[in-house]
C-alpha positions in Angstrom: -90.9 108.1 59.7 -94.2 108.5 58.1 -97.1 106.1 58.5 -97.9 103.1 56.1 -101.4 104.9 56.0 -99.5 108.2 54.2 -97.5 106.2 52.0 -100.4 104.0 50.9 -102.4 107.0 49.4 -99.5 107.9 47.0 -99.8 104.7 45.4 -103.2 104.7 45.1 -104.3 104.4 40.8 -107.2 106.9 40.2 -109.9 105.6 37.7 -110.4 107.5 34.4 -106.8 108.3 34.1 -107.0 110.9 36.8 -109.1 112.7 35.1 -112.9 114.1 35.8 -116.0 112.2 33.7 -116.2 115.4 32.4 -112.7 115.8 30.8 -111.8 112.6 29.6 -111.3 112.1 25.8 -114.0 111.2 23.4 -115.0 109.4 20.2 -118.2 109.4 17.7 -119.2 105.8 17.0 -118.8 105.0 13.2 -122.0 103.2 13.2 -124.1 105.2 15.4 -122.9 108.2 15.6 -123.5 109.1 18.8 -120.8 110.4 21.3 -118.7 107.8 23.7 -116.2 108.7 26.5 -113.0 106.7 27.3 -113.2 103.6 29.6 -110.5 101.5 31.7 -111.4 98.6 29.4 -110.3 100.7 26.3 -106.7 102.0 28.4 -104.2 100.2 26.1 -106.3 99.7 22.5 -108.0 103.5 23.0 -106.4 104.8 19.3 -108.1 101.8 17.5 -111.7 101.9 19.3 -113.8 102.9 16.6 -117.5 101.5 18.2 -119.6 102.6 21.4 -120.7 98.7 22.0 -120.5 95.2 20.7 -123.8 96.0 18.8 -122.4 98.8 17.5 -119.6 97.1 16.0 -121.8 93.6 14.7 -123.9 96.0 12.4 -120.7 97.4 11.1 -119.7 94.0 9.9 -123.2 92.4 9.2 
């Protein structure tokens, strides 16, 4: 019978959908156009992030 250590390290979530810094998917802002990498907070709503910050997206629309 294996350990409840063992079988708590298969459900552990890795950040960055298990992948490296380095390999995770990126976008060009629309307003800056400087280069952004994915983030948790972006998981669900990635296809529609168009802007690398809040600021980013106020001088879109001002």
């Amino acid at each position: 019978m294996p350990s409840r250590r063992a079988e708590a390290k298969t459900d552990v979530k890795t950040f960055g959908g298990g992948k490296k810094p380095s390999e995770r998917d990126s976008k060009i802002c629309a307003t800056c156009a400087k280069p952004f990498s994915w983030r948790k907070k972006w998981e669900r709503d990635w296809a529609n992030v168009r802007y690398c910050s809040d600021r980013c997206r106020a001088a879109a629309k001002g």
